[in-house]
C-alpha positions as CSV (number, residue, x, y, z in Angstrom):
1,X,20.7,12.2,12.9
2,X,20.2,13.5,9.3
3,X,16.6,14.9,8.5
4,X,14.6,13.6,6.0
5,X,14.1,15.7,3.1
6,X,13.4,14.9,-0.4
7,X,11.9,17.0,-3.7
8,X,8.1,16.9,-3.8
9,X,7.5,18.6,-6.7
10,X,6.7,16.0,-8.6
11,X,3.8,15.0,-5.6
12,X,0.3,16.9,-5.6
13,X,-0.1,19.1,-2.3
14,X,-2.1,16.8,-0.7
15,X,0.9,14.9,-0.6
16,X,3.8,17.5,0.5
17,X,5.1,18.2,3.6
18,X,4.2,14.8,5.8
19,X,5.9,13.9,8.9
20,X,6.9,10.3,7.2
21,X,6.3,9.2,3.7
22,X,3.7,6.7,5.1
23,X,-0.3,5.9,4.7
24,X,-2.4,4.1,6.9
25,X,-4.4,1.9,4.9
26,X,-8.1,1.8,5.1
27,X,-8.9,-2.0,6.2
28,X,-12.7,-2.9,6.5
29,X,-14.2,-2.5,10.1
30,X,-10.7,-1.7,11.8
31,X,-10.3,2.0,10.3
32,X,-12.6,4.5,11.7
33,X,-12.6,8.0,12.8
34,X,-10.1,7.5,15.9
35,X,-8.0,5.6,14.1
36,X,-7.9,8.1,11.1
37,X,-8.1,11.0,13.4
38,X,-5.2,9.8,15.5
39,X,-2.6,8.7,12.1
40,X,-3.5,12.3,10.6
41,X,-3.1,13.7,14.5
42,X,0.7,11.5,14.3
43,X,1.6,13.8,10.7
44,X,1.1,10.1,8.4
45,X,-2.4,10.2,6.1
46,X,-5.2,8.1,7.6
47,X,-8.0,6.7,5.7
48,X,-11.0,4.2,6.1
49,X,-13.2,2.7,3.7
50,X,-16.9,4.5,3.2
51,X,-18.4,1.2,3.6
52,X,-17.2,1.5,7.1
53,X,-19.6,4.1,8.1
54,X,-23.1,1.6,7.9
55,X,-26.1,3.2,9.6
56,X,-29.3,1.8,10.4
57,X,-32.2,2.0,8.1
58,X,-33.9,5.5,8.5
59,X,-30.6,7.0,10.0
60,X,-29.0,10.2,8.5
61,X,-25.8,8.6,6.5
62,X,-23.1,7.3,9.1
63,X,-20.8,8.6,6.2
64,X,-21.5,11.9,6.5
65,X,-21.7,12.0,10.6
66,X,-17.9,10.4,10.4
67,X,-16.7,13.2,8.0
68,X,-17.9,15.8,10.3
69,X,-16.0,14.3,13.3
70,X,-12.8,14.0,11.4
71,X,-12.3,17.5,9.7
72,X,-13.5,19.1,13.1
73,X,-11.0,17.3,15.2
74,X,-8.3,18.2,12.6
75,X,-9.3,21.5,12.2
76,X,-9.3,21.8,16.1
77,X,-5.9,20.4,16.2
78,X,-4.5,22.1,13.5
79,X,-5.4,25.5,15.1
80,X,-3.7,24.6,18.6
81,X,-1.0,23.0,17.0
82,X,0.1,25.5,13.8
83,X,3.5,24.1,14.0
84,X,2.4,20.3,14.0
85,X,-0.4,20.2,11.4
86,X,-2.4,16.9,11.0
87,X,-1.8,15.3,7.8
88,X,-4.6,15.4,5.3
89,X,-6.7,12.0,5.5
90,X,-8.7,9.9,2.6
91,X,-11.5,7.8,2.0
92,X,-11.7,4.3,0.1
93,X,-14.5,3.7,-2.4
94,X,-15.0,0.1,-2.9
95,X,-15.6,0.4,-6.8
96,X,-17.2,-3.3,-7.6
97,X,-20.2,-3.4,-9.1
98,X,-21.8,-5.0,-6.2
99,X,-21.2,-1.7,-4.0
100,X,-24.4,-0.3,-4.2
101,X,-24.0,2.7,-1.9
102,X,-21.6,3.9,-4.2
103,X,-23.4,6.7,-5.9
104,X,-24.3,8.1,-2.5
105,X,-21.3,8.0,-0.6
106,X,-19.4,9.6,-3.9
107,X,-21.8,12.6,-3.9
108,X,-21.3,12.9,-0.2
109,X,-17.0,12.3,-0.7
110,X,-17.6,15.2,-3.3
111,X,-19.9,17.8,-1.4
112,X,-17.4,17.4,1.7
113,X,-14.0,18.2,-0.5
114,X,-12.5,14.7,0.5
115,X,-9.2,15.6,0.3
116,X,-7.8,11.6,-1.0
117,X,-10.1,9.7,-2.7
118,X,-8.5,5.8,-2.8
119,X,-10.2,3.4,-5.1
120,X,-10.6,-0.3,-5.3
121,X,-11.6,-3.2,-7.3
122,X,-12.0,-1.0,-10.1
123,X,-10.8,2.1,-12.1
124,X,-13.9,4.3,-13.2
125,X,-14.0,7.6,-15.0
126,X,-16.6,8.7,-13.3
127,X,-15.4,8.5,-9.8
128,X,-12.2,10.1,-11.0
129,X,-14.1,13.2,-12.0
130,X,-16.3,13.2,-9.0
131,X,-13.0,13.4,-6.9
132,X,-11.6,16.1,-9.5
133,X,-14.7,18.2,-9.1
134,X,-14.0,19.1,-5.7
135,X,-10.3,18.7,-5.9
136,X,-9.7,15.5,-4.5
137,X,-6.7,13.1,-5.8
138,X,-7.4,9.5,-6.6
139,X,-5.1,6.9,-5.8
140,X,-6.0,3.7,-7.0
141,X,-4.5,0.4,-5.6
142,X,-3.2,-2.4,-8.3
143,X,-1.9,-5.8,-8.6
144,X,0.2,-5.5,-11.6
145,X,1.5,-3.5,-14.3
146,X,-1.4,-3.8,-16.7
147,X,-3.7,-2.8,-14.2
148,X,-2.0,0.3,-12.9
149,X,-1.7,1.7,-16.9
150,X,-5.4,1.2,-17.2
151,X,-5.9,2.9,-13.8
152,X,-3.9,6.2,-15.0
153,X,-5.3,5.8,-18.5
154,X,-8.9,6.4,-16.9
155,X,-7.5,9.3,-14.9
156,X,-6.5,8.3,-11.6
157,X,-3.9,10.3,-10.3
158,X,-1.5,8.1,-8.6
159,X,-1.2,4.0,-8.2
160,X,-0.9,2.1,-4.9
161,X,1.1,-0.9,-5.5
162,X,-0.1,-3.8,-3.8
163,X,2.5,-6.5,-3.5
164,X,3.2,-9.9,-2.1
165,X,3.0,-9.8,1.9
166,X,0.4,-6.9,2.0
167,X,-2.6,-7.6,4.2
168,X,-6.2,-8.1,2.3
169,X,-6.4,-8.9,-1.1
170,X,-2.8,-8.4,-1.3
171,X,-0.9,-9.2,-4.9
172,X,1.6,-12.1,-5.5
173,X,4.5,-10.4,-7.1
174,X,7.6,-9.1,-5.4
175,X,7.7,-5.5,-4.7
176,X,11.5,-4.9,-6.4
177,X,9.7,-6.3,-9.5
178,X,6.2,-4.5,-9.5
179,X,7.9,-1.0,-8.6
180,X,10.6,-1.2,-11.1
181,X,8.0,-1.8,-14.0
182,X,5.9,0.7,-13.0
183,X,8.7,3.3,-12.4
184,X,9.6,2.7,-16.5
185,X,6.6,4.4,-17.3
186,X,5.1,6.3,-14.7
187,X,6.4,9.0,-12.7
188,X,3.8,10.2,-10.8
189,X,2.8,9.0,-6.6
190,X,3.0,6.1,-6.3
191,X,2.9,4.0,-3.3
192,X,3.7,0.3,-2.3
193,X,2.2,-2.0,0.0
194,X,3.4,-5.4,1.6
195,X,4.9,-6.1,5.0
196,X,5.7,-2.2,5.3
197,X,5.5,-2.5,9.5
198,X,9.1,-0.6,10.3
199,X,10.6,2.3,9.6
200,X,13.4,0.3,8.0
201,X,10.5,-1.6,5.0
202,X,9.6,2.3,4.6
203,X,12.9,3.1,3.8
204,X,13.2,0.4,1.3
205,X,10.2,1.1,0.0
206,X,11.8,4.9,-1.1
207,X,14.7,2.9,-2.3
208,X,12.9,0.7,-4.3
209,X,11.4,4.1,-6.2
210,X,7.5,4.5,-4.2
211,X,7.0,8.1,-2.5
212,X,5.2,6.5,0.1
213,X,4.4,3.4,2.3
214,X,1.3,2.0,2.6
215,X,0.6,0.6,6.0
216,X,-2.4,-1.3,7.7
217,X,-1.4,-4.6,9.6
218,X,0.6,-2.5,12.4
219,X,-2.0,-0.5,13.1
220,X,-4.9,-3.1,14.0
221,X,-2.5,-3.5,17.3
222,X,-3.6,-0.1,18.2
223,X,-5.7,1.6,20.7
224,X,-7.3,3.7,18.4
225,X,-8.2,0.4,16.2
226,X,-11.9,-0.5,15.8
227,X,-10.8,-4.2,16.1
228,X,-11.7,-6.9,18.8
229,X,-9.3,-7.3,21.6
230,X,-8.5,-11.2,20.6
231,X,-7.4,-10.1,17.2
232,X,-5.2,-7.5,18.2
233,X,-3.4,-10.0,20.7
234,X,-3.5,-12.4,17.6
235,X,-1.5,-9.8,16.0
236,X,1.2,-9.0,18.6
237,X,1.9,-12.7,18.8
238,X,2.1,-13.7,15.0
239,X,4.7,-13.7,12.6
240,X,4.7,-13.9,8.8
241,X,4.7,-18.0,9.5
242,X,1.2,-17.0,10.5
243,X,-0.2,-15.6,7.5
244,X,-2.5,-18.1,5.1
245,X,-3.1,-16.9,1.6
246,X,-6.5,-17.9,0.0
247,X,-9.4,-17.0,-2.4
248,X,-12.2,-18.9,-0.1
249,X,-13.2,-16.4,2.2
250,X,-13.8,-13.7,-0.2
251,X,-13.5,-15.1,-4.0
252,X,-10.3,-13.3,-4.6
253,X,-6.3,-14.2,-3.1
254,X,-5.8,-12.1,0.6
255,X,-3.9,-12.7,3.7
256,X,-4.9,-14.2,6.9
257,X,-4.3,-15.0,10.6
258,X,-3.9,-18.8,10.0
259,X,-4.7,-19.0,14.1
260,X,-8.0,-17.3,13.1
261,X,-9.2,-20.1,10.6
262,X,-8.1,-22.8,13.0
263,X,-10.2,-21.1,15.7
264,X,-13.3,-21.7,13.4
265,X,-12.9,-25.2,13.0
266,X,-10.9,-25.3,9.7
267,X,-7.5,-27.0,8.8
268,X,-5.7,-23.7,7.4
269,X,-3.3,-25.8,5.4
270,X,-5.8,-27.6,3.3
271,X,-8.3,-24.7,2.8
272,X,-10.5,-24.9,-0.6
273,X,-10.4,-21.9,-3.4
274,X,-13.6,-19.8,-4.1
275,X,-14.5,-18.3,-7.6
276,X,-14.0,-14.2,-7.6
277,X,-18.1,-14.4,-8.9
278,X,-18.6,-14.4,-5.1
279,X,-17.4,-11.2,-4.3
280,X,-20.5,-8.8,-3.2
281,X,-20.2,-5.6,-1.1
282,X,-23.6,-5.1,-0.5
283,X,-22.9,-5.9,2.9
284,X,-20.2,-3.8,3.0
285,X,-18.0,-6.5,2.9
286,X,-17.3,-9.5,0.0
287,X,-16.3,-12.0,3.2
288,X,-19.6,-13.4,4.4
289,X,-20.5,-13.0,8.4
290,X,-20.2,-16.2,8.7
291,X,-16.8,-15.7,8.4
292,X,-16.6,-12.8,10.4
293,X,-13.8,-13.6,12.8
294,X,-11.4,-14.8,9.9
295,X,-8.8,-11.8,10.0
296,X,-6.7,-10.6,7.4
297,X,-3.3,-9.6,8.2
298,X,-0.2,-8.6,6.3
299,X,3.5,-10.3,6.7
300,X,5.2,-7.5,8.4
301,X,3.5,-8.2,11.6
302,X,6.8,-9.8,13.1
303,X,7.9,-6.2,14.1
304,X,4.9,-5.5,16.3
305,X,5.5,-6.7,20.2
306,X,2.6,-5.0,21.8
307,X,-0.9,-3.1,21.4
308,X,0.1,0.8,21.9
309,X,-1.2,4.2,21.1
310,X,-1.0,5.5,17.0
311,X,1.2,8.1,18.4
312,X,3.6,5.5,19.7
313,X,3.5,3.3,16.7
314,X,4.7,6.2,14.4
315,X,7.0,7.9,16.7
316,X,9.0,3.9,16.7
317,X,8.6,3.4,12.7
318,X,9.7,7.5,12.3
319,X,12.8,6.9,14.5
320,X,14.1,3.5,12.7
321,X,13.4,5.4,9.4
322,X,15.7,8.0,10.3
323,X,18.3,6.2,12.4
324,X,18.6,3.8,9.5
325,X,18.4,6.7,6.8
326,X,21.5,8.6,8.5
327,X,23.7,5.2,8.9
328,X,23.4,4.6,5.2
329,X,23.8,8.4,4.4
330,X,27.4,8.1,6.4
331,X,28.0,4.3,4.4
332,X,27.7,6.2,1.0
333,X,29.2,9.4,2.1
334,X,32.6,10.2,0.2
């Protein structure tokens, strides 16, 4: 089996040296410490959303008490283990102007050196230079090309490529098309999301021209997943026929477990749309709780046969990427 090793140069630190060219998504209530702790634990960058981390009124930010835990438990791991560091991890900042804990949880990202700062809904100056200050990376996640020009033009770092089959408010065009335009212009990280569940999509992904995948759906079907057990069986037994896209539930296009919107009395195939002047994060979340058990998935949920450990998960996707790597190394060999 051929090792995988490629020139990083052209990548910030915070991106060298991974196990796998792979990042585990933040997805809202699912990705919390154990989950992030365990990715970064498996060598692949973990991340959750800051909205995550809600506390009850006249409680020390949950935020802050979840930043602790993580750089202690990688900081303890990374001195038992100095030949298997952790990967670095990141936190999403839901930047809509409904998020109105985003001040706060930026001056907390900031005074605890948040290694990846991953933005949303949203390219700001402002949050680019709070994540400069303590020297943080931003990554911000786009639909199409126009978005991801104004996301570098206003100082984001690197561009997360949300394509059709990506879980969440995922994007409609193809991923051959969106990383080829971007690649024209831009040669800095970039990363692509949509159905990237196997270590042969992350493979493609590289051949298509992103330095990393970006992975969530697989890892909902986890141990370490902050997700009910009904929607990670829901996972294991769905397939990309499974996925519904639609604006209701949020305002704005994402993927969902059709089984979960037939389970709350609604005909998935005749769903109605929703204006995007109904997003509001003030709840942490634009989907309202009465809509609570509607779960977003991505397409690339085929691949996964059973809930198992993080470890497992990326051990499986690591040993396709290579296996597959090393047969088309030996294909193209002269």
């Amino acid at each position: 089996m051929v090792a995988w090793n490629r020139d990083e140069s052209h990548l910030p630190a915070a991106l060298r040296g991974l196990r796998l060219p792979l990042v585990g998504s933040p997805m809202f209530i699912v990705s919390g410490p154990e989950l992030v702790i365990a990715q970064c634990k498996a060598g692949i960058i973990g991340s959750f959303p800051a909205l995550n981390a809600r506390e009850a009124e006249g409680e020390p930010p949950l935020l802050e008490i979840w930043l602790q835990q993580i750089n202690d438990e990688l900081d303890r791991h990374n001195q038992e283990n100095p030949d298997r560091p952790a990967a670095p991890f990141a936190v999403n900042q839901i930047v809509h102007r409904s998020n109105v804990r985003l001040e706060r949880d930026l001056e907390i990202c900031n005074r605890y050196k948040v290694p990846i700062w991953i933005t949303s809904l949203g390219a700001r100056v402002e949050v680019n230079e709070a994540a400069h200050d303590c020297g943080g990376i931003v990554l911000h996640d786009i639909i199409n090309n126009t978005f991801a020009k104004k996301a570098i033009d206003k100082g984001a770092d690197g561009l997360i490529a949300v394509a059709a089959g990506a879980g969440g408010h995922a994007g409609p065009q193809s991923p051959f098309a969106l990383i080829r335009e971007i690649r024209e212009w831009f040669d800095g990280p970039l990363l692509l999301s949509g159905a990237i569940a196997t270590g042969e999509a992350l493979l493609a992904a590289c051949a298509l021209g992103a330095d990393f995948g970006y992975a969530g759906s697989p890892f909902i079907a986890t141990t370490e997943a902050n997700a009910q057990a009904e929607y990670k069986e829901m996972i294991v037994t769905s397939g990309a026929e499974d996925i519904v896209t639609s604006s209701l539930f949020t305002g704005v296009s994402g993927n969902y477990l059709k089984p979960s919107i037939t389970a709350a009395g609604m005909d998935a195939e005749n769903l109605p749309s929703a204006d995007a002047s109904s997003m509001n994060f003030g709840s942490g979340s634009s989907k309202p709780k009465a809509w609570k058990e509607i779960w977003g998935s991505g397409q690339g949920i085929g691949a996964i046969d059973k809930v198992m450990d993080t470890a497992e998960l990326v051990d499986g996707i690591e040993r396709a990427f290579l296996e597959v790597g090393a047969r088309l190394a030996n294909e193209f060999s002269t």
